[in-house]
C-alpha positions as CSV (number, residue, x, y, z in Angstrom):
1,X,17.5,-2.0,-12.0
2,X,18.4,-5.5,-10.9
3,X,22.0,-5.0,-10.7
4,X,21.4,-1.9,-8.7
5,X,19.3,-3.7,-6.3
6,X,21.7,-7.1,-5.9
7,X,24.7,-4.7,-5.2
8,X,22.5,-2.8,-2.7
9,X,21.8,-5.7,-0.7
10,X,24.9,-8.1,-1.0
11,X,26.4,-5.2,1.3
12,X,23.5,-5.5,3.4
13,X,24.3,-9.2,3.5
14,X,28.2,-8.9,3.7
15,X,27.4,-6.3,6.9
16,X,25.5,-9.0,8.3
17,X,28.7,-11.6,7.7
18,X,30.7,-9.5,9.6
19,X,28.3,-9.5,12.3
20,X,28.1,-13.4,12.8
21,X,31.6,-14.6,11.1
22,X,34.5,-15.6,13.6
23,X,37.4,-13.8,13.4
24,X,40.1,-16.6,12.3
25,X,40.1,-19.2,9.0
26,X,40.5,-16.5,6.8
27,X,39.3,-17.5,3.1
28,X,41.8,-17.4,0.0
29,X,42.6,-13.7,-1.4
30,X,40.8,-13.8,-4.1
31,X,37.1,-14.6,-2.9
32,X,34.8,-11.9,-2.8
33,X,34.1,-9.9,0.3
34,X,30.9,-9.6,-1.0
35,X,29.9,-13.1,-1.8
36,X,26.8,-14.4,-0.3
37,X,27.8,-18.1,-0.2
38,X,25.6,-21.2,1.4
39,X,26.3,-22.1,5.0
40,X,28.3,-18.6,5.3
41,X,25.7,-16.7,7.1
42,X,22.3,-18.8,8.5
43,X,19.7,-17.3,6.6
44,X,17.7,-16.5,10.4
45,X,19.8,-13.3,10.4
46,X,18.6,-11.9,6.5
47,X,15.0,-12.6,7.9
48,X,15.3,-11.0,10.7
49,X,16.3,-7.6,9.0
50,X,13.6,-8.1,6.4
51,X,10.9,-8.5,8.7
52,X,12.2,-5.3,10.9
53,X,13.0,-3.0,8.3
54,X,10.1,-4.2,5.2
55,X,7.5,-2.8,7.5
56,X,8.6,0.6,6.6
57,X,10.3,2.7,9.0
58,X,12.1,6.2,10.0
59,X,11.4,8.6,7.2
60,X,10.2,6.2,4.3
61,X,7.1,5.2,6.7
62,X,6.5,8.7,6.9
63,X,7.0,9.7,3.0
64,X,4.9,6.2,1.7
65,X,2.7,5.3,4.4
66,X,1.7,8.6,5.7
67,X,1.5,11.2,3.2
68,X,0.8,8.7,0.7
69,X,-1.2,5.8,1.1
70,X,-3.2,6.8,4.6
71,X,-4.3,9.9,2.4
72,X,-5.6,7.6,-0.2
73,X,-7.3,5.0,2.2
74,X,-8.3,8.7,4.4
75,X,-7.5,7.8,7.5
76,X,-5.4,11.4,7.2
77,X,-5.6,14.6,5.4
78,X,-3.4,16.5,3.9
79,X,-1.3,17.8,6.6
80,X,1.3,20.7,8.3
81,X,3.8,21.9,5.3
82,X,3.5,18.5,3.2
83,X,1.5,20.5,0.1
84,X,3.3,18.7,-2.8
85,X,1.5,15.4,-1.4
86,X,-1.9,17.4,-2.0
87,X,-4.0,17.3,-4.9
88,X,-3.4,13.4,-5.8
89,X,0.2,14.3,-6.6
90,X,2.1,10.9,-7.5
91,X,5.6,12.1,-5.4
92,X,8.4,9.9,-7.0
93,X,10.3,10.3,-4.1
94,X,8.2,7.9,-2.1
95,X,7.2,6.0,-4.9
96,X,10.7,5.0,-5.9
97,X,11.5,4.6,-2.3
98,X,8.7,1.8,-1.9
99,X,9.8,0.1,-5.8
100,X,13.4,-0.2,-4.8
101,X,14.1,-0.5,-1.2
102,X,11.0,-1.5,0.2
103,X,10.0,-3.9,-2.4
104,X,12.4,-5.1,-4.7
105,X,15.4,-4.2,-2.2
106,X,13.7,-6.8,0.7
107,X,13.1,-9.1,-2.1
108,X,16.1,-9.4,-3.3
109,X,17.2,-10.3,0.3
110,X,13.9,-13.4,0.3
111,X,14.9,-14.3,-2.8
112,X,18.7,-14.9,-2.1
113,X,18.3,-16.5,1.0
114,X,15.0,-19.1,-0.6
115,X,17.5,-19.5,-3.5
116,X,20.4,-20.5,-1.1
117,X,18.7,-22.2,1.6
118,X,15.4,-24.1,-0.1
119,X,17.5,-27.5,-0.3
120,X,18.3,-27.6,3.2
121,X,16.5,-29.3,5.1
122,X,17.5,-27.7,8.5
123,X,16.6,-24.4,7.1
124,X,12.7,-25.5,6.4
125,X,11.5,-22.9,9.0
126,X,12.8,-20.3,8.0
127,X,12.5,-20.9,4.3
128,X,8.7,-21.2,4.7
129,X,8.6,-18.1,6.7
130,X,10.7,-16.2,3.9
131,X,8.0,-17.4,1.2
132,X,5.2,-16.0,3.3
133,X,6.8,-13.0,3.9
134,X,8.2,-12.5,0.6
135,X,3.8,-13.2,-0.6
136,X,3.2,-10.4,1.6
137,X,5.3,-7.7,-0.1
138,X,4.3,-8.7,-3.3
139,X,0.8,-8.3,-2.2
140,X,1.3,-5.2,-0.8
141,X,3.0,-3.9,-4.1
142,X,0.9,-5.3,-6.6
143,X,-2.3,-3.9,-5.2
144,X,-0.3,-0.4,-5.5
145,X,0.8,-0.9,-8.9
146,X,-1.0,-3.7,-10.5
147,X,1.4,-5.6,-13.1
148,X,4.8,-5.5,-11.9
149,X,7.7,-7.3,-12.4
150,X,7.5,-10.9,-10.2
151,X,8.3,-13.8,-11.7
152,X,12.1,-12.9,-13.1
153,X,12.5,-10.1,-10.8
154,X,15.7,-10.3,-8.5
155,X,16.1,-14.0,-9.7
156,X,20.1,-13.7,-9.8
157,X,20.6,-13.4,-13.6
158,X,21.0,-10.0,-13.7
159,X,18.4,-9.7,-16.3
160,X,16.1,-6.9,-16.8
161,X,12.8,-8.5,-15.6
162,X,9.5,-7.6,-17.7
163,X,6.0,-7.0,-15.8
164,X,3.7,-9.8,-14.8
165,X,-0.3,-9.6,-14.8
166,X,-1.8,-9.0,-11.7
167,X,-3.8,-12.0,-12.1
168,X,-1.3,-14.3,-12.4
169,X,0.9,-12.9,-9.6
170,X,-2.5,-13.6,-7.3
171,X,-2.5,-17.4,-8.7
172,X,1.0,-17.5,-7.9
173,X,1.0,-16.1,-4.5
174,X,-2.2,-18.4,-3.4
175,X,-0.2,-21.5,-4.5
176,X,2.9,-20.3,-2.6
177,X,1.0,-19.8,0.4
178,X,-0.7,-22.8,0.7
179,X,2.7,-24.3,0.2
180,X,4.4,-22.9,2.7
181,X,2.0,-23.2,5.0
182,X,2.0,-27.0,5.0
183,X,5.7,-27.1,5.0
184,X,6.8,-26.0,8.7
185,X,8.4,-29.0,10.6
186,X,9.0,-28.5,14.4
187,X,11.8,-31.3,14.7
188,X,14.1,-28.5,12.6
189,X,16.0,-25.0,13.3
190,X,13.5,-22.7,14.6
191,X,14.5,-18.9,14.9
192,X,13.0,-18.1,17.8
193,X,13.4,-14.5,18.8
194,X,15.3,-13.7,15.7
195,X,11.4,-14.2,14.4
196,X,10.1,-10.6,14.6
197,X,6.8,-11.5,13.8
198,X,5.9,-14.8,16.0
199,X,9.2,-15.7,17.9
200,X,9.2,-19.0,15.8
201,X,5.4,-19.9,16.6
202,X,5.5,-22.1,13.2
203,X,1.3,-22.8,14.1
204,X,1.4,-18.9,14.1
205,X,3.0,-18.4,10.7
206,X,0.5,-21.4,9.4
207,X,-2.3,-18.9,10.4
208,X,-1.1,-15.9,8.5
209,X,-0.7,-18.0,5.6
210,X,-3.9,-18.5,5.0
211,X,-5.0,-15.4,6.6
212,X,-3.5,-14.0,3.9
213,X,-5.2,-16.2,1.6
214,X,-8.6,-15.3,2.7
215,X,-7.9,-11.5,1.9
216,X,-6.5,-11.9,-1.1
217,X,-10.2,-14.2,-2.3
218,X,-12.2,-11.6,-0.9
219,X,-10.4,-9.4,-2.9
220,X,-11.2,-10.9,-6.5
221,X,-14.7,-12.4,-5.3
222,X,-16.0,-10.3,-7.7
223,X,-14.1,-11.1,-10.5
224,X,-13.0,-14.2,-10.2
225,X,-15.7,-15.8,-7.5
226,X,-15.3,-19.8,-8.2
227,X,-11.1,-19.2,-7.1
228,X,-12.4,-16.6,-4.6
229,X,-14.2,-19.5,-3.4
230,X,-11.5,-22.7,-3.2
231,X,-9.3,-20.4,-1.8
232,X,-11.5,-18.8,0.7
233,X,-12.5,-22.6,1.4
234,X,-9.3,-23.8,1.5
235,X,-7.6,-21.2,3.7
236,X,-10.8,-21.5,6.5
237,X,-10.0,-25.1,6.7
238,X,-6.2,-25.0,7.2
239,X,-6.6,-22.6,10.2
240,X,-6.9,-18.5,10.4
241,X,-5.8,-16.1,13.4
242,X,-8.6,-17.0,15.6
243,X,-8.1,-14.3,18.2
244,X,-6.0,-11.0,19.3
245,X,-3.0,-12.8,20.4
246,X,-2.0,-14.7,16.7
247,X,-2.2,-11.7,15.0
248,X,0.6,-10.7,12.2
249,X,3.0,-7.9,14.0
250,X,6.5,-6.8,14.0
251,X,8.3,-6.5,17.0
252,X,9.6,-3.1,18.1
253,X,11.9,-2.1,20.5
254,X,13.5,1.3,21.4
255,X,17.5,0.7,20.3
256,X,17.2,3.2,17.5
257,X,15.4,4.9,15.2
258,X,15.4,1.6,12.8
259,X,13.9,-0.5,15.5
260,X,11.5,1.8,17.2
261,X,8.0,1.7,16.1
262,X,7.0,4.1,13.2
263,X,5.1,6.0,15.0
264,X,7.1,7.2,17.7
265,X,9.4,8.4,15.6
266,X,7.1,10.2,13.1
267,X,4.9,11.4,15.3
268,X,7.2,13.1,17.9
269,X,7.4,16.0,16.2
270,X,3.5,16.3,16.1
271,X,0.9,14.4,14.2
272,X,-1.1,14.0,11.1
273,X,-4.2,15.5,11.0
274,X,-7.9,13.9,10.6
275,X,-9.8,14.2,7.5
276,X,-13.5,14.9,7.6
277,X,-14.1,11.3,6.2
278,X,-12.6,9.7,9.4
279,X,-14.8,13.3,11.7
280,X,-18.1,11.9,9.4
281,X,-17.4,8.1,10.5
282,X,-17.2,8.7,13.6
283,X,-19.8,11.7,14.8
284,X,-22.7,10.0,16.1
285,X,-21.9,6.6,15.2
286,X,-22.7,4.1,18.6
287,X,-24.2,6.6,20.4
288,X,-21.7,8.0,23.2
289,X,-21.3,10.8,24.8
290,X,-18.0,12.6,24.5
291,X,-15.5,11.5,27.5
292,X,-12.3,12.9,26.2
293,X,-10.5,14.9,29.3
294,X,-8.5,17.0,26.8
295,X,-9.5,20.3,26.8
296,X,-11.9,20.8,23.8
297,X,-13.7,24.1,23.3
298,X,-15.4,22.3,20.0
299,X,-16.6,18.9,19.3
300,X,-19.7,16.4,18.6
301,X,-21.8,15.7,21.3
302,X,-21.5,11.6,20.7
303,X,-19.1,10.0,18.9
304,X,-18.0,6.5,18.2
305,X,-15.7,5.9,21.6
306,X,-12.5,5.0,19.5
307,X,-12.8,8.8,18.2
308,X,-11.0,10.7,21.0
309,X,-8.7,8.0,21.5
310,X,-7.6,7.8,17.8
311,X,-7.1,11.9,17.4
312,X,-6.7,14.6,19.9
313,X,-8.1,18.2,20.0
314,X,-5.9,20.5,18.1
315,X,-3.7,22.4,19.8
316,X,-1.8,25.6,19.6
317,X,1.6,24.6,18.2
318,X,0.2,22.8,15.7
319,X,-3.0,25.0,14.5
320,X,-0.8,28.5,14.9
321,X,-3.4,30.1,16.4
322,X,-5.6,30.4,19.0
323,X,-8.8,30.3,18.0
324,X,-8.1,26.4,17.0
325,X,-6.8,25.6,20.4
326,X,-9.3,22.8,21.4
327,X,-10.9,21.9,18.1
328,X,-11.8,18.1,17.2
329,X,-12.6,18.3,14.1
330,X,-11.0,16.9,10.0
331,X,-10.3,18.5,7.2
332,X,-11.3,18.0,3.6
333,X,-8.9,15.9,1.6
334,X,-7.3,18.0,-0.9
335,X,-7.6,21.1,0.9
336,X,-4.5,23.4,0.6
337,X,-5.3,27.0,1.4
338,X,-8.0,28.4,4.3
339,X,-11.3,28.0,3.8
340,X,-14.3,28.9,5.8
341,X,-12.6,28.8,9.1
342,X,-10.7,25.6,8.8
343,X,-7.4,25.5,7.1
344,X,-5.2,22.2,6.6
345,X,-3.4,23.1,10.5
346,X,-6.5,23.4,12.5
347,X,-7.3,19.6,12.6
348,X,-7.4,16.8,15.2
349,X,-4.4,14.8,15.5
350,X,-3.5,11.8,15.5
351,X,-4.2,10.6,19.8
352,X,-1.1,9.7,22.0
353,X,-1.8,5.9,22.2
354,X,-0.5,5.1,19.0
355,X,2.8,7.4,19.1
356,X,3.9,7.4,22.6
357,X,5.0,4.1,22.9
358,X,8.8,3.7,21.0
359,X,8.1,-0.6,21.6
360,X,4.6,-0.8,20.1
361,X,4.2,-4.1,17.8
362,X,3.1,-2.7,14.1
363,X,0.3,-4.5,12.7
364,X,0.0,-6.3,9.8
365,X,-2.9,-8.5,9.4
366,X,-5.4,-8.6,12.9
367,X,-8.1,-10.7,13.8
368,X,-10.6,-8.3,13.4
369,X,-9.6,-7.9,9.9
370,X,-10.7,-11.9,9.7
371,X,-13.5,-11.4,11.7
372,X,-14.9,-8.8,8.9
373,X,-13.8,-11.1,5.9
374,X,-15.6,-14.1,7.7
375,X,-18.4,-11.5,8.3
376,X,-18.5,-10.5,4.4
377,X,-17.8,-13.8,3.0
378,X,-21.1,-15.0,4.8
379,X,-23.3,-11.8,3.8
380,X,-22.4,-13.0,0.4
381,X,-21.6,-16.0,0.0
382,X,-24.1,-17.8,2.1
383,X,-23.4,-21.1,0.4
384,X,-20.0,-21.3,1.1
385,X,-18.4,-23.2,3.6
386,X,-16.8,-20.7,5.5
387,X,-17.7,-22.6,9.3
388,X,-19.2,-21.6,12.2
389,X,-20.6,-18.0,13.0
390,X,-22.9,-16.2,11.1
391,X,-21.8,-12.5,9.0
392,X,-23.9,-10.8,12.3
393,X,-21.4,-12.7,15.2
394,X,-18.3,-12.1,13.0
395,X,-19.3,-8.6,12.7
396,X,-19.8,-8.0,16.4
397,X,-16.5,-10.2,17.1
398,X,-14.5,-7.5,15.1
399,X,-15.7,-4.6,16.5
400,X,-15.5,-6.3,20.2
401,X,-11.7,-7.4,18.9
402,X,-10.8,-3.5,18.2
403,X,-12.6,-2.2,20.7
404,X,-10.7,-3.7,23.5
405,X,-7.8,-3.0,21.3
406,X,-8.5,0.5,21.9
407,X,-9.2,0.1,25.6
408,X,-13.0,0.8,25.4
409,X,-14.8,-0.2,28.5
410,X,-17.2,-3.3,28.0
411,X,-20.0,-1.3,29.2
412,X,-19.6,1.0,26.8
413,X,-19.2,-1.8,24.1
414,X,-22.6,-3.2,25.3
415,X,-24.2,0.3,24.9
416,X,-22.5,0.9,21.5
417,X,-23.6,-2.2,19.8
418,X,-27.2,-1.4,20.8
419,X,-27.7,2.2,20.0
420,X,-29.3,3.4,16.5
421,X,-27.5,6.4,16.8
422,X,-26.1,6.9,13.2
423,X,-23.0,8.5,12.0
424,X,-23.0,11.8,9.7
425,X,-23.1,9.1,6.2
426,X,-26.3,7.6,8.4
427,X,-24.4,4.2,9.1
428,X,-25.6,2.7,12.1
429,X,-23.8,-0.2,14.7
430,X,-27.1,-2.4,14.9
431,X,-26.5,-5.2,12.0
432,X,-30.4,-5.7,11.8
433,X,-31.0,-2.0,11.8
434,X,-30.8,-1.5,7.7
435,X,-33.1,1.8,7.2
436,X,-31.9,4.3,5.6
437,X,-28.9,5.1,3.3
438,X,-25.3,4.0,3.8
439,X,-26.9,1.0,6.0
440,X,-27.0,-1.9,4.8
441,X,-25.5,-5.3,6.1
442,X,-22.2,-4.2,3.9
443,X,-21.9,-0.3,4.8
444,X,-21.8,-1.7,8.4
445,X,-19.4,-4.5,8.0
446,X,-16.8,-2.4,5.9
447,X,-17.5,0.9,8.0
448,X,-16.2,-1.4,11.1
449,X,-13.5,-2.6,9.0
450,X,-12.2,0.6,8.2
451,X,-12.4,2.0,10.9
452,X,-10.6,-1.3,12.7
453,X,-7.5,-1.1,9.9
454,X,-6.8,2.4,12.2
455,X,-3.8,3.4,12.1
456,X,-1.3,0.4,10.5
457,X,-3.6,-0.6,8.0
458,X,-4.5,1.4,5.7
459,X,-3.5,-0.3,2.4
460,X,-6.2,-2.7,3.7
461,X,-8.7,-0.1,3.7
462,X,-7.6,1.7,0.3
463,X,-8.0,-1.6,-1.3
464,X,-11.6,-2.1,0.0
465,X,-12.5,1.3,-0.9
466,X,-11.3,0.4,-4.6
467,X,-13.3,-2.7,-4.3
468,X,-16.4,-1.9,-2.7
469,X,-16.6,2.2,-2.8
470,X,-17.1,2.0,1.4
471,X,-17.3,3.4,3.7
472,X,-18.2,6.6,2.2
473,X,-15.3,9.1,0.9
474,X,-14.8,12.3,0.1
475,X,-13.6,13.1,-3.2
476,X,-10.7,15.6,-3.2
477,X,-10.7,19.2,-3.2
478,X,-8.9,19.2,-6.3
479,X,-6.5,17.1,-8.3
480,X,-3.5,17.2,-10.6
481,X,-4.5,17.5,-14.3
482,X,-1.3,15.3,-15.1
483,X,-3.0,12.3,-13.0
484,X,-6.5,13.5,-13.5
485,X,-7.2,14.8,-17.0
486,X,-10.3,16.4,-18.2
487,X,-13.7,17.2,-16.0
488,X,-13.2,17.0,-12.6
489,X,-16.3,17.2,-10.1
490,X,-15.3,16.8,-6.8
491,X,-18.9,16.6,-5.3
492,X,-19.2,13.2,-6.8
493,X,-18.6,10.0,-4.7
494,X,-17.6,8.2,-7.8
495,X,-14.9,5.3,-8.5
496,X,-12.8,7.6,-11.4
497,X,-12.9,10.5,-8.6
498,X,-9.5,8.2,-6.5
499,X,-6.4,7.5,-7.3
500,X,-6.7,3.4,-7.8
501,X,-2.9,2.9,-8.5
502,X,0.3,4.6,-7.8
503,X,2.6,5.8,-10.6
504,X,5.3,3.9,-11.8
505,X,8.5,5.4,-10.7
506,X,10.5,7.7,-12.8
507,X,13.7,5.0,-12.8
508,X,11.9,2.3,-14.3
509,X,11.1,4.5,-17.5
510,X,15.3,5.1,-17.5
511,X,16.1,1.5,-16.1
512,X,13.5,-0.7,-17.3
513,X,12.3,1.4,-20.1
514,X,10.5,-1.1,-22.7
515,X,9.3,-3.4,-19.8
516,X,7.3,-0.5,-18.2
517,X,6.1,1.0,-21.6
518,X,4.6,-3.0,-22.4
519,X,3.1,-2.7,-19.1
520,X,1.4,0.5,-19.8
521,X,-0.6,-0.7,-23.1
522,X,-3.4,-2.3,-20.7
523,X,-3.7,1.4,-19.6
524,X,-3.5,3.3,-22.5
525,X,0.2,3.5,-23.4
526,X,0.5,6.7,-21.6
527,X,1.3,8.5,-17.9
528,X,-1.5,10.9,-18.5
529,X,-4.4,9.5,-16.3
530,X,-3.5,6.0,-15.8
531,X,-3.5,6.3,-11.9
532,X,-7.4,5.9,-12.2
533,X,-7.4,2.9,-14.0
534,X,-8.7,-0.1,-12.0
535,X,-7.3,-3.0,-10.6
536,X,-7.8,-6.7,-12.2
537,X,-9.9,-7.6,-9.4
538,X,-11.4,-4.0,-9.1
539,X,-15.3,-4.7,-9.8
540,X,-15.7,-1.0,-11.2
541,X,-14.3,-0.2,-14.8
542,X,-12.3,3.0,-15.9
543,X,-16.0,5.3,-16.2
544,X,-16.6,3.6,-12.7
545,X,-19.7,1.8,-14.2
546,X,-19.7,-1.8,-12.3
547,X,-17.4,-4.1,-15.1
């Protein structure tokens, strides 16, 4: 696997020489075109790339983010012609697509350039910015996966790497973090616009670091709460995204398919259709009447006012028939063939804001994410020091935060954050107002957060789900027996009901054969049924009792 990957992206890298090399002082014939050598290329340029392209983009954002991981987190249901991604089928092809390229491709590139570059000092910047990034893919690939390989993976030797435990790619990652973070030193190179995240704001990139940080404690607070709470500490103290503006994002611009944002190019041939999880969340939740100007012959009567924003009214090229024209409504996940009178095409879709726009940043971490963390930390952790605020202002600061990233009047804010009205689950805005079930301080908070993580973030809101089982879900319509062996009920809102970890791809049981088979003892030493294992820092166990 590892030589695969270095030879994939030493072309990348020699493609990028040819980009920035003068034309004259031509090197002795025997040195290799492909050599990635020190001072040869200025590692700003391999950054730049990663941080375009790791985002996921063109058809891979489509195949892994899309199909895949928004239908785990539900943002989406099944969809259109895309069956084979039904039932909680693990499709290798986007699973291998985000193991080699989108993982260990890009991190092969971090790690060259770190490698390379860490000894010079005018190169600091950019280094630091590499680690974080770098932190952030493994993040995002771990919490697919679980173990994976890290520590000897894309190291230069060539080697076969073997897995790592999640838990000690978490210690790891907080200690690189923190690192990095303290490392940035203005007086040196800064990469400016070649920065596609911050255009060289180094405070910026200080920010994320520990933003970062703060997710990644929340995440094992309940398994491992005395690190949740140094790093949570920690983090808070060295300085988060404190409003809209220092958010994580990549820059898009329209100069190809590569560069344009995800969505445009996805979406332009349609859109992805609502499940009913998202239609439950937000019917009646906030208390406002319906506004949309589409034309809609069916739809709830109030509705959270993100909701016809997010997804428009079916229409007739996409539903196939008329009697769907108009309809704002989801579909269960899971669902293949017709039933009742809704079938997988006669869904909302996903709204024009998002997709209509070919330069719109992608999001990675937002400050409403933090605001919900700080929010959550404080419900339950009161006696950490987590600074100002209480879990009620944090919580009203992150729905403020996406609300006016969704262009929602304030008046309409005002009136949201005071009605009762509750959703279909029976979560309601008010944080005091706790009656009933689905209510409580927490359904609230994570309900926001979900709902907040719309449309970019949805490993964010898969990974809650896994952690806290909320907001509410809908277990699938039915499921592969390969994945999902044995009784399956799908009326039951249980942990062992989800997919909690994507499959291995199929190369690593060719490439990395033994490595992978030590990896899957933990879960049983077999394929059958190990996608709804839990996570390290997953609170539920395998039967979905808490652990």
């Amino acid at each position: 696997m590892k030589k695969i990957l270095h030879k994939s992206v030493c072309s990348l890298l020699f493609a990028l020489m040819l980009l920035t090399a003068c034309t004259g002082n031509f090197e002795e014939i025997n040195t290799s075109p492909n050599a990635y050598e020190p001072n040869k290329v200025d590692p700003k340029f391999v950054l730049s790339l990663v941080l375009t392209r790791s985002k996921l983009f063109v058809n891979d954002y489509q195949n892994i983010q899309l199909l895949v991981i928004d239908n785990y987190s539900q943002f989406y249901a099944n969809d259109l012609g895309f069956a084979v991604y039904n039932s909680y089928n693990q499709v290798d092809q986007s699973i291998s697509s985000l193991w080699s390229t989108h993982t260990y491709g890009w991190l092969n590139a971090l790690n060259t350039i770190i490698r390379q570059y860490e000894d010079a000092p005018e190169h600091v910047n950019v280094i630091q910015m590499a680690r974080i990034w770098k932190s952030w893919l493994v993040l995002r690939a771990t919490d697919a996966w679980g173990d994976i390989p890290y520590f000897q993976a894309c190291d230069g030797s060539g080697e076969l790497p073997p897995y790592d435990r999640q838990q000690d790619i978490y210690d790891d990652l907080f200690k690189t973090l923190a690192d990095a973070a303290s490392k940035f030193d203005p007086t040196k190179n800064n990469p400016l616009t070649l920065d596609m995240v911050y255009d060289g704001n180094l405070d910026n990139w200080r920010r994320f670091a520990n933003s970062l940080r703060l997710r990644m404690a929340m995440r094992i607070s309940f398994v491992d709460p005395a690190r949740a709470k140094t790093e949570a500490e920690s983090a808070i103290a060295g300085g988060l995204i404190s409003n809209a503006t220092q958010k994580a994002s990549v820059r898009c611009d329209n100069n190809g398919v590569n560069s344009q944002s995800p969505y445009f190019y996805t979406f332009s041939g349609g859109g992805y259709g609502m499940s009913l999880t998202m239609e439950n969340i937000l019917t009646g939740l906030g208390g406002q009447p319906w506004t949309s100007s589409d034309f809609v012959t069916e739809h709830p009567d109030i509705v959270d006012p993100r909701g016809p924003i997010m997804f428009n009214p079916c229409n007739l090229a996409a539903a196939g028939n008329p009697d769907f024209v108009g309809r704002w409504a989801g579909s269960r996940p899971g669902l293949i063939s017709a039933s009742g009178n809704q079938t997988t095409q006669s869904v909302a879709r996903q709204g024009r804001y998002v997709w209509t726009d070919p330069t719109r940043r992608f999001n990675i971490l937002k400050y409403s994410e933090i605001c919900f963390l700080l929010a959550e930390a404080k419900l339950r952790f009161p006696s950490w020091s987590t600074g100002a605020g209480t879990a009620e202002s944090w919580y009203v600061a992150g729905i403020m935060d996406n609300m006016a990233e969704w262009g929602v009047a304030s008046a309409v804010v005002d009136a949201y954050l005071a009605s009762n009205s509750p959703n279909v689950n029976g979560t309601t805005v008010p944080y005091s107002n706790v009656s009933g079930a689905n209510n409580a301080e927490l359904d609230k908070i994570i309900t926001q957060k979900w709902l907040a993580m719309f449309p970019d973030c949805g490993w964010e809101a898969w990974a809650d789900h896994r952690r806290l089982q909320k907001p509410k879900f809908i277990p699938y319509e039915g499921v592969n027996s390969l994945w999902f062996p044995g009784a399956y009920d799908n009326t039951q809102d249980v942990p062992q009901n989800y997919v909690r970890r994507m499959a291995y791809p199929v190369s690593e049981q060719t490439l990395n054969k033994a490595n992978l088979q030590a990896a899957l003892v933990p879960l049983g030493g077999t394929f059958e049924g190990y996608v709804r294992k839990p996570m390290w820092w997953d609170p539920y166990s395998e039967s979905g009792a808490p652990k």
